[in-house]
Every structure is written in structure tokens, then in C-alpha cells.
MMTF fields as JSON, N, C-alpha, C and O atoms, coordinates in Angstrom:
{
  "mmtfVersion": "1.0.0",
  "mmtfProducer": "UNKNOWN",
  "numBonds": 287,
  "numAtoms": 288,
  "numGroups": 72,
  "numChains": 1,
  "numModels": 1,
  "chainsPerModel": [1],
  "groupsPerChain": [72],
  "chainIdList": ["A"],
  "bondAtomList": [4, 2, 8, 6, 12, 10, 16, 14, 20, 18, 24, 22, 28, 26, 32, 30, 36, 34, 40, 38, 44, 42, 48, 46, 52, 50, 56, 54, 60, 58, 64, 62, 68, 66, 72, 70, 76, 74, 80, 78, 84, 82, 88, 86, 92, 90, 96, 94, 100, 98, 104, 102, 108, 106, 112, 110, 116, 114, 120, 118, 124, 122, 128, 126, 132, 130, 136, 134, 140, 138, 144, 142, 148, 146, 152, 150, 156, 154, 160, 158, 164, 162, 168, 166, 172, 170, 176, 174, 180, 178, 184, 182, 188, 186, 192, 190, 196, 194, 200, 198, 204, 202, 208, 206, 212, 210, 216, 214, 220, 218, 224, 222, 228, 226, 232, 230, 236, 234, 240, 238, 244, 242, 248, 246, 252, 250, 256, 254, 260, 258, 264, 262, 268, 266, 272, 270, 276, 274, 280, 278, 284, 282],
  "bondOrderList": [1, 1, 1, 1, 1, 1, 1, 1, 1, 1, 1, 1, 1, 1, 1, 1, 1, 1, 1, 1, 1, 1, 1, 1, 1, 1, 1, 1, 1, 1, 1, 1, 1, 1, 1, 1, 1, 1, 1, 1, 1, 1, 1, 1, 1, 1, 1, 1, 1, 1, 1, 1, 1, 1, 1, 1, 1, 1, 1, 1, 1, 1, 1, 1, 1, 1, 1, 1, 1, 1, 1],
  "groupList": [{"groupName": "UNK", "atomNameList": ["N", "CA", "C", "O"], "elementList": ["N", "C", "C", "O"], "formalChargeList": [0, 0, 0, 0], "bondAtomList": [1, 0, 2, 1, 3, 2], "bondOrderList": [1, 1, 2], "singleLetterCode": "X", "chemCompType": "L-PEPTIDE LINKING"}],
  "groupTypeList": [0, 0, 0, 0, 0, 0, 0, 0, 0, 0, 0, 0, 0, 0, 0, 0, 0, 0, 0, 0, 0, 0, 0, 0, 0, 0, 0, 0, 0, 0, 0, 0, 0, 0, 0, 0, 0, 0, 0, 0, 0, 0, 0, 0, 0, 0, 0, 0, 0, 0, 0, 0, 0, 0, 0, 0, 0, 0, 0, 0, 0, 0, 0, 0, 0, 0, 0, 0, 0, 0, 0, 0],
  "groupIdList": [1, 2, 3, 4, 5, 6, 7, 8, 9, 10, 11, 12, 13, 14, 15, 16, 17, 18, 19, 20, 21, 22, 23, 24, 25, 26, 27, 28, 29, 30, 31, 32, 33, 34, 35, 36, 37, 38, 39, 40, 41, 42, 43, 44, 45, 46, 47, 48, 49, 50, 51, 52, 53, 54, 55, 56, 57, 58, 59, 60, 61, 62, 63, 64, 65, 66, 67, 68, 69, 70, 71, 72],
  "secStructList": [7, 7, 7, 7, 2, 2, 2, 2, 2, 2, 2, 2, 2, 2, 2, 2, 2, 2, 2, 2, 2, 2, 6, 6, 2, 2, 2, 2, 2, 6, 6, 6, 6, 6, 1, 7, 6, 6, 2, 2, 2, 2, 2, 2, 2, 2, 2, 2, 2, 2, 2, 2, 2, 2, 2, 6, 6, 6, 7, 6, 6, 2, 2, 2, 2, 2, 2, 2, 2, 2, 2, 7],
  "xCoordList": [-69.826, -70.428, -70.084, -70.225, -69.605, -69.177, -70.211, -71.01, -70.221, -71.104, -71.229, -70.232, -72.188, -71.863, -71.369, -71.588, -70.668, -70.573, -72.063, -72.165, -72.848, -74.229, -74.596, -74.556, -74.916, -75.581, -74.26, -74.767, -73.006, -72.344, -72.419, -72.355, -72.619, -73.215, -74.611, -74.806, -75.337, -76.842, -76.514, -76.647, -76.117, -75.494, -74.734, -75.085, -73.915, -73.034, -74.004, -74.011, -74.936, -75.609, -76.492, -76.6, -77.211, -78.271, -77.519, -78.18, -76.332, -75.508, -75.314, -75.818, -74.762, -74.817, -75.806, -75.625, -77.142, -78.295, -79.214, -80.079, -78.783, -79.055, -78.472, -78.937, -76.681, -76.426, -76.98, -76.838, -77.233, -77.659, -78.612, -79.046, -79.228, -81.234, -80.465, -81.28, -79.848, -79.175, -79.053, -79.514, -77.993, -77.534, -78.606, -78.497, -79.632, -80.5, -81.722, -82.546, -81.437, -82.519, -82.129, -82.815, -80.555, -79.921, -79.641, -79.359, -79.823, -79.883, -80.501, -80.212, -82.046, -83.455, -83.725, -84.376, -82.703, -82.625, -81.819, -82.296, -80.572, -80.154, -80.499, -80.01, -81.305, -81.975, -83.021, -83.257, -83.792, -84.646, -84.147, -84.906, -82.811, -82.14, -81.326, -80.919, -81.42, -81.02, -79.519, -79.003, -78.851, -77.487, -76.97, -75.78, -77.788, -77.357, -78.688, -79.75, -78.261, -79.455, -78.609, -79.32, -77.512, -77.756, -77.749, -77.335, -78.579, -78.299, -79.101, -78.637, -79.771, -80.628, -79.569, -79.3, -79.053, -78.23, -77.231, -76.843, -76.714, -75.325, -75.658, -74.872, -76.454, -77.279, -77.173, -76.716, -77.696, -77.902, -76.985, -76.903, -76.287, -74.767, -73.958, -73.093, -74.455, -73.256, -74.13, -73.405, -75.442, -76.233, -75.75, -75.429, -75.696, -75.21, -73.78, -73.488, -72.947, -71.345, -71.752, -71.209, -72.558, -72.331, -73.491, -73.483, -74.081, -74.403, -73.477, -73.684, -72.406, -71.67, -70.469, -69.757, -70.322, -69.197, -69.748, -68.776, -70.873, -71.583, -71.646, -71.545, -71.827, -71.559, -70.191, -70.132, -68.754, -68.012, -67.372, -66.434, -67.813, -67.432, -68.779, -69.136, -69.441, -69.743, -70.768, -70.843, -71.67, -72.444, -73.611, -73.691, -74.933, -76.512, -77.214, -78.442, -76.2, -76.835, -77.677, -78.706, -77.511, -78.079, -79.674, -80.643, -79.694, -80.898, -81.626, -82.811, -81.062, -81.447, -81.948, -82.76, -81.544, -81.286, -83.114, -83.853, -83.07, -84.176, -85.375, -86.424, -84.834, -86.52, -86.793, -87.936, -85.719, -86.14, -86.682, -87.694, -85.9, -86.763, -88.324, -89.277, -88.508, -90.186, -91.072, -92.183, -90.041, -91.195, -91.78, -92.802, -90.576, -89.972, -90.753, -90.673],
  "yCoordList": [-57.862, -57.855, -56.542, -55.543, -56.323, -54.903, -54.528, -55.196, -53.534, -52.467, -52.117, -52.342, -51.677, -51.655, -49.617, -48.719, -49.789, -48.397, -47.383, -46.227, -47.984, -47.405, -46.597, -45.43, -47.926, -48.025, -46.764, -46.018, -46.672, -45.999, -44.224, -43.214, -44.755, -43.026, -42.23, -41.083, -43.4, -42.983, -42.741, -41.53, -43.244, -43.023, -41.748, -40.937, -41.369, -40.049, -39.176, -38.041, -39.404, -38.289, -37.872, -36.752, -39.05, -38.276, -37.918, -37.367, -38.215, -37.552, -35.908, -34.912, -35.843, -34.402, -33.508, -32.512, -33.778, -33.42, -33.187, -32.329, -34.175, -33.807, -32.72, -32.031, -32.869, -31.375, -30.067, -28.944, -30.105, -29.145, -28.902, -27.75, -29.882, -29.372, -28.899, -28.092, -28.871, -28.173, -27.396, -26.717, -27.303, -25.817, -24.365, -23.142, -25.433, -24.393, -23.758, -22.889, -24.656, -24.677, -23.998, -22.98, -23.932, -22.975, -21.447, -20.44, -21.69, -20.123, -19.382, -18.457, -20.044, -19.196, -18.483, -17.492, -19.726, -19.394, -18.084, -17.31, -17.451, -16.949, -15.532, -14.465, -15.671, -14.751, -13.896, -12.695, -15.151, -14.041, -13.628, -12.967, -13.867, -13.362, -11.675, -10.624, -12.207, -10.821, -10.295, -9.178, -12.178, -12.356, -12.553, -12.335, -12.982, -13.574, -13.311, -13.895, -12.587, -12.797, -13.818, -14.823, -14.059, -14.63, -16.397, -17.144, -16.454, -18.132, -19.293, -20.375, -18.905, -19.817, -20.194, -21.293, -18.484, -18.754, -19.546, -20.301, -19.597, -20.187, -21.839, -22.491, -22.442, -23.699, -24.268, -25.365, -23.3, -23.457, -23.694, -24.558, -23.032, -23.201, -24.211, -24.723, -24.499, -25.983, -27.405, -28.323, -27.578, -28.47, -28.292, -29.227, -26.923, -26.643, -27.487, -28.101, -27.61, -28.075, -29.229, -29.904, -30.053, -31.674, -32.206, -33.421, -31.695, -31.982, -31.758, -32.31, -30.987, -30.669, -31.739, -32.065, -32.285, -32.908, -34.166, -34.921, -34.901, -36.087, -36.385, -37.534, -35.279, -34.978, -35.164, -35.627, -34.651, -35.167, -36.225, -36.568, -37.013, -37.885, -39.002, -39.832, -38.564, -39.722, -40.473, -41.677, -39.918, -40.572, -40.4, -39.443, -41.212, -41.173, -41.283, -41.294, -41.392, -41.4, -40.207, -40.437, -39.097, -37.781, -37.922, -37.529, -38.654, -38.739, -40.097, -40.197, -40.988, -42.46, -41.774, -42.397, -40.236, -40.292, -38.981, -38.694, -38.677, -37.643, -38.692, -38.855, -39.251, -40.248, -40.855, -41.312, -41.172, -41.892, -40.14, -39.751, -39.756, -38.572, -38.358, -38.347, -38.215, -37.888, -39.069, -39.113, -40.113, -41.414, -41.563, -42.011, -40.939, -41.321, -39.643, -39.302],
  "zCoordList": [-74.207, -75.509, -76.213, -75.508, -77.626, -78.027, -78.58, -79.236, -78.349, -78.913, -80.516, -81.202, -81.031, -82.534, -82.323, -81.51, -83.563, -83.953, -84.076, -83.665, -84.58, -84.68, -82.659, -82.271, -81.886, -81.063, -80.13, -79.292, -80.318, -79.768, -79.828, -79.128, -81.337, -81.921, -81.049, -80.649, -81.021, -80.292, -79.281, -79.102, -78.42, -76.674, -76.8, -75.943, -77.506, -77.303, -77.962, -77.484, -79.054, -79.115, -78.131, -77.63, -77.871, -76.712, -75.215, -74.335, -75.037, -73.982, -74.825, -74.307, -75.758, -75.94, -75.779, -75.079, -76.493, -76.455, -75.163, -74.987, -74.337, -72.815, -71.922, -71.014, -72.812, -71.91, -72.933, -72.449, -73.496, -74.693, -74.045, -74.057, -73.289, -72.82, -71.638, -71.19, -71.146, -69.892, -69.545, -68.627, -70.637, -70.882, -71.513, -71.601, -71.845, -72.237, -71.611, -71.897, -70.55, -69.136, -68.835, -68.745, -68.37, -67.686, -68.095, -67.445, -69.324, -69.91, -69.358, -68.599, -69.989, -69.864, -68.231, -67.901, -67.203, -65.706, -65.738, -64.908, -66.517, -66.736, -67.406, -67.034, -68.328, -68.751, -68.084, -68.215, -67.069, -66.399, -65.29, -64.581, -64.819, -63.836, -64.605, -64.11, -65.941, -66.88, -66.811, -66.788, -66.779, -66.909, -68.072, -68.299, -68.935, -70.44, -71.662, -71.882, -72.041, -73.28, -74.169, -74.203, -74.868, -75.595, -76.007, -76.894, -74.579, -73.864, -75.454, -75.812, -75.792, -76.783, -78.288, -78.773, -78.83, -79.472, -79.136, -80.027, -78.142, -78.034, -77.992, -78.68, -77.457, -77.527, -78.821, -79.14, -79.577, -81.358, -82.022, -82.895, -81.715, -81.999, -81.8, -82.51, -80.449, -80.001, -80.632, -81.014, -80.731, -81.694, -83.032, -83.765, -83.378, -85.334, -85.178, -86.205, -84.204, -84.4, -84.208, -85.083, -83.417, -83.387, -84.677, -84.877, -85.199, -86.446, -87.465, -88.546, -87.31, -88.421, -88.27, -89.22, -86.856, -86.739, -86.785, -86.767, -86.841, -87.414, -88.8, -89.229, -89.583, -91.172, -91.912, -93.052, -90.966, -91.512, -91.269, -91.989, -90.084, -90.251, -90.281, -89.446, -91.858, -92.364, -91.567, -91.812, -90.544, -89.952, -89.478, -88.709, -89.728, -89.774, -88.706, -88.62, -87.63, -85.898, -85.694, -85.059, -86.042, -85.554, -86.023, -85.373, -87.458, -87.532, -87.27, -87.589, -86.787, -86.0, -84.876, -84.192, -84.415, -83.129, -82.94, -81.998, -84.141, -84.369, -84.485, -83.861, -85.427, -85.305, -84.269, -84.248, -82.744, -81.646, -80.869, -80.286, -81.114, -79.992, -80.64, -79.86, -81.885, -82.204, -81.684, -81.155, -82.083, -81.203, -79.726, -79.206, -79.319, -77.56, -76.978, -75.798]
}
């Protein structure tokens, strides 16, 4: 059965967003080991690029994908 373009967008976003929570877990592990301060920024950063790269190409998943996380 194919997938819609929509429902494909949601799946790769919340795969990003999961390593994003990852990576940001892993920071803070990082930080109080007092290996990285600037673990949060860099997080921010890689969320600021896949919002920016959802924007140009033209697509409303990120926030399909915001209103399932406030629900969920």
C-alpha cells in the first residue's frame, strides 16, 4: 500500500526529532561530565535546519507533526 507524501513527512520528522531528543540527552550527559558546554545549542541548531529544510521545500509536516506531539 503507498504511503502518502504527508504520512512520509511525519515518519521522517519524528525520526529526526527523536535523534534530536538524543542527542540532547546526550549532551546534558556530557555537560555534567564537563565535556561540552555547548550541547543544547548545537541541538537548536540541528532542529533550526530541519525546519528550515521543511520550509523550502514547501512543506506543513513539521507542524502536523507539532500538533501530534502537544496531543501525544
Amino acid at each position: 500500500m503507498p504511503i502518502s507524501l504527508l504520512e512520509l513527512g511525519k515518519k521522517l520528522i519524528l525520526v529526526a526529532l527523536n535523534q534530536l531528543k538524543r542527542q540532547k540527552a546526550e549532551g546534558r550527559r556530557q555537560k555534567a561530565e564537563g565535556r561540552r558546554e555547548n550541547c543544547l545549542l548545537l541541538v537548536n541548531e540541528d532542529l533550526l535546519r530541519v525546519k528550515q529544510h521543511l520550509k523550502s521545500n514547501n512543506l506543513s509536516v513539521f507542524y502536523c507533526v507539532q500538533s501530534l506531539l502537544r496531543v501525544g
